[in-house]
C-alpha positions in Angstrom: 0.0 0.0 0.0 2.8 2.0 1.1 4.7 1.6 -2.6 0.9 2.4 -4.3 0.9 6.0 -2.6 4.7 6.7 -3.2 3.6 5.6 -7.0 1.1 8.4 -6.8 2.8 10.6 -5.4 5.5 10.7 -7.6 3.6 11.0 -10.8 1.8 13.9 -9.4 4.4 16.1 -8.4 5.8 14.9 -12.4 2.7 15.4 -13.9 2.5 19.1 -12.3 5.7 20.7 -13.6 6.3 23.1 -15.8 7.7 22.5 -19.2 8.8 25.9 -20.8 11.1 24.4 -23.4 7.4 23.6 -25.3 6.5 27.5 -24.6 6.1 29.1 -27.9 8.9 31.6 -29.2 7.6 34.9 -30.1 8.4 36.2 -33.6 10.3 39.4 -33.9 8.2 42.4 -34.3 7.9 44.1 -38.0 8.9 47.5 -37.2 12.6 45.5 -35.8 12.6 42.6 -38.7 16.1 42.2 -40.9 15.9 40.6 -44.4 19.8 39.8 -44.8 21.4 37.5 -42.8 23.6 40.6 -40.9 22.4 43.8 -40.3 21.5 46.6 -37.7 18.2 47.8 -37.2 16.2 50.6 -34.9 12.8 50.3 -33.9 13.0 53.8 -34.5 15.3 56.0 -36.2 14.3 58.7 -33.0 15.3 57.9 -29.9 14.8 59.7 -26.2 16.2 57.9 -23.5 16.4 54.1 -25.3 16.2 52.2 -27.9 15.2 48.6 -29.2 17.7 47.3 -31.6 17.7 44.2 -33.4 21.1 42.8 -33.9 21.6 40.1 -36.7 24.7 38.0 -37.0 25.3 34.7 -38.9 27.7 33.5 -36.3 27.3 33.8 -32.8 30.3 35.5 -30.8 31.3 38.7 -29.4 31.3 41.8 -31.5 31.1 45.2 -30.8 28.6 47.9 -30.9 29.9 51.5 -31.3 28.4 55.0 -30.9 30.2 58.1 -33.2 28.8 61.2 -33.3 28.5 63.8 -36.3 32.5 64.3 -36.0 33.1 60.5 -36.5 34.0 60.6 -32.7 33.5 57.5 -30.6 31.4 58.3 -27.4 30.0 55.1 -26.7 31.6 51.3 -27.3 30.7 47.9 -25.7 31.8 44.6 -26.4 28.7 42.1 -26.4 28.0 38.3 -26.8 25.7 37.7 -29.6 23.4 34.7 -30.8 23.6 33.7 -34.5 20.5 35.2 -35.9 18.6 37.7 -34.6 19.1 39.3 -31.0 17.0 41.6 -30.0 18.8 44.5 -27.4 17.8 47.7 -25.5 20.9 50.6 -26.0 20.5 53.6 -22.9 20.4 56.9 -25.2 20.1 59.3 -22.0 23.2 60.3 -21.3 23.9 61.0 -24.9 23.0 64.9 -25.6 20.9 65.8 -28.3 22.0 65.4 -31.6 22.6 63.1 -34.6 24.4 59.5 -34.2 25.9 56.8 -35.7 25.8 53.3 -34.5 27.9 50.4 -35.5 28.0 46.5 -35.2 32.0 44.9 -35.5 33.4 42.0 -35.3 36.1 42.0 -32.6 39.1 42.1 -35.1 37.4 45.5 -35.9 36.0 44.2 -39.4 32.8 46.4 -39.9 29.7 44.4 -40.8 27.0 46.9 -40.4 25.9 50.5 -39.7 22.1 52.7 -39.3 22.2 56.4 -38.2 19.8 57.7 -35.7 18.6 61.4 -33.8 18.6 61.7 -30.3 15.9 64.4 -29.4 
């Protein structure tokens, strides 16, 4: 009797967990979607104090994203880990002063692979 109620037991604890590996994957929103297979792209090419940015890569690794301003200056670099595909990211604009910018995806050797410009307002 004893073995009959472990039995039970176990299959309901099993029976109630949760499996999020069968969760659906949400598909990337129009206004961020990239037709090549590397690219930038803003949800917006205005931006207050953030932005969404999809990043595309067809190999996951590090790269870098760069900031330059209208005098080609860099005011803003960070190196980050990327997926291959698409990969989705939120860049902090505030402390960037108003004015127009230029952001860049690298690949850590410094080999440019993409490039959009935006307006901070």
């Amino acid at each position: 009797m004893k073995k009959l109620f472990f039995i039970l037991f176990v299959f309901l604890i099993a029976s109630c967990t949760k499996h999020d590996d069968f969760l659906p994957i949400s598909p990337i929103d129009n206004s961020l979607k990239i037709n090549e297979s590397v690219g930038l792209k803003l949800e917006t090419p205005f931006v207050n104090s953030s932005a969404k940015l999809n990043v595309k890569v067809d190999v996951g690794g590090e790269y870098f994203v760069k900031i330059t301003d209208i005098s080609n200056k860099v005011v803003s670099k960070e190196e980050i880990q990327l997926k291959s595909g698409d990969n989705v990211v939120t860049i902090n604009t505030s402390i960037l002063p108003s004015s127009a910018y230029r952001l860049q995806l690298t690949k850590i050797d410094n080999t440019f692979l993409s490039v959009v410009d935006f307006n901070k307002l």
